[in-house]
C-alpha positions as CSV (number, residue, x, y, z in Angstrom):
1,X,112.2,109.8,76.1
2,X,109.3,107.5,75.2
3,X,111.5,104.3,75.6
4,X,112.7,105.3,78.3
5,X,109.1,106.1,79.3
6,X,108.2,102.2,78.0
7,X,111.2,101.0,80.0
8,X,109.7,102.1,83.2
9,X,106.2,101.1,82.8
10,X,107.7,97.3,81.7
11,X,110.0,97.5,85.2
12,X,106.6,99.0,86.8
13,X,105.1,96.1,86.3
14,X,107.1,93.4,87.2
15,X,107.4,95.1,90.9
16,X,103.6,94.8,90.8
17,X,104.0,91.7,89.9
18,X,106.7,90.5,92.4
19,X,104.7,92.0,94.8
20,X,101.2,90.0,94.3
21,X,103.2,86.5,93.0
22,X,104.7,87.2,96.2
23,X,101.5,87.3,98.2
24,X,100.3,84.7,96.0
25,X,103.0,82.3,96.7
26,X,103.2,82.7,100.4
27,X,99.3,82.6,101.4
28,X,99.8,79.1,102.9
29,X,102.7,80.3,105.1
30,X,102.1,84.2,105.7
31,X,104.8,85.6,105.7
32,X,106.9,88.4,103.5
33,X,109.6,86.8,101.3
34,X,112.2,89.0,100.1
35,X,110.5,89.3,96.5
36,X,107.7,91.5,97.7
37,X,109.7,94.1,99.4
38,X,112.0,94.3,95.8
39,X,108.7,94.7,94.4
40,X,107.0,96.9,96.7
41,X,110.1,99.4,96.1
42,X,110.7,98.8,92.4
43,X,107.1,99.7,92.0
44,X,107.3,102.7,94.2
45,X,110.0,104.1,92.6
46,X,109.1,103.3,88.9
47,X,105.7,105.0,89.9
48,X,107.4,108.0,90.7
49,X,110.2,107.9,87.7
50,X,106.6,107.4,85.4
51,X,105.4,110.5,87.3
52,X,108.0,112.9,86.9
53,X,108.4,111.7,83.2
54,X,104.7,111.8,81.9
55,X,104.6,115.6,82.0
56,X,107.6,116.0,79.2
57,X,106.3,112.7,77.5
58,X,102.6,113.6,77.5
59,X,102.4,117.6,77.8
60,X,100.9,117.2,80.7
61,X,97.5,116.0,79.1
62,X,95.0,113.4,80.7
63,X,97.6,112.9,83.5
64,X,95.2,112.1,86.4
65,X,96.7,113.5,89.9
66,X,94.2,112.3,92.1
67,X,94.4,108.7,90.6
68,X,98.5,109.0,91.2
69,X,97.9,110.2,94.3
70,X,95.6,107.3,95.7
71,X,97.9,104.6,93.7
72,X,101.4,106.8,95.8
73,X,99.6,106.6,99.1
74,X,98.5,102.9,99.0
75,X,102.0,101.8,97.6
76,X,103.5,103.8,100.4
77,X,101.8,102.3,103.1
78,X,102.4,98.6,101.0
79,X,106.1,99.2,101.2
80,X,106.3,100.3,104.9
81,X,104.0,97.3,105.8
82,X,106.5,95.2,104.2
83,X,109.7,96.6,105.1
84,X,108.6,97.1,108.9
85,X,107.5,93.3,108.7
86,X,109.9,91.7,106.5
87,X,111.5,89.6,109.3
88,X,108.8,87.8,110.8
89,X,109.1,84.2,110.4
90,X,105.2,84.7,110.1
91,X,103.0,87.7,109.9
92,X,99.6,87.9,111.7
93,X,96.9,86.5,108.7
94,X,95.2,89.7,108.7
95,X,98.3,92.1,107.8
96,X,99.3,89.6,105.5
97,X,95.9,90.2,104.0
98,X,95.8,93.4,104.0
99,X,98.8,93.5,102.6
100,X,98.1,91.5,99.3
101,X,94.4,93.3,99.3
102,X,96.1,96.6,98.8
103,X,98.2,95.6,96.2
104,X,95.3,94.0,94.3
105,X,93.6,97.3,94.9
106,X,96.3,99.2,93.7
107,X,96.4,97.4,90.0
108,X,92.5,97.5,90.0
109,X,93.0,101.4,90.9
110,X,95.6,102.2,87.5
111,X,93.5,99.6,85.5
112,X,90.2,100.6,86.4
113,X,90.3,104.1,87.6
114,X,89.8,106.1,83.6
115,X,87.8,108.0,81.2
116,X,87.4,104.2,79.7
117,X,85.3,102.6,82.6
118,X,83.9,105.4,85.0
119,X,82.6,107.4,81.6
């Protein structure tokens, strides 16, 4: 179960990541390329896979529910900003924005938001 566990957290990340190299890689031209809305989804439903899995694999300790669901909310409304939006030939700069913000904010949220830095 803990592989399985590690396996998720490893795909986790790279939909985090195709979503933000995504943003990254199409600030000049804003639009949504087809990586971000794979990530946006791989990352959703990893998130919710590592979820369901960290109460057998952890016995339910330190498992944070208001942390997973700020991190749920904001990847939900990433995804449906992505998928409503994914055929514009360009996207208004401020969605766009927005867009790559709450994705940043997400990763600083699971990074930031423990025992570690908020005491």
């Amino acid at each position: 179960m803990a592989i399985l566990y590690g396996v998720l957290v490893v795909l986790h990340l790279i939909g985090m990541a195709g979503v933000v190299g995504g943003y990254l890689a199409s600030v000049r031209s804003p639009r949504f390329p087809v990586v971000m809305l794979h990530g946006a989804l791989t990352a959703l439903v990893t998130g919710l896979l590592l979820v369901g899995l960290s109460y057998p694999v952890f016995d339910g300790e330190n498992i944070d529910n208001a942390k997973i669901s700020v991190k749920l909310v904001v990847a939900l409304v990433v995804a449906v900003l992505v998928f409503v939006n994914r055929r514009r030939e360009v996207v208004p700069t401020g969605l766009f924005h927005l867009v790559g913000g709450l994705a940043v904010l997400n990763v600083a949220v699971a990074v930031l938001w423990s025992d570690r830095f908020l005491g």
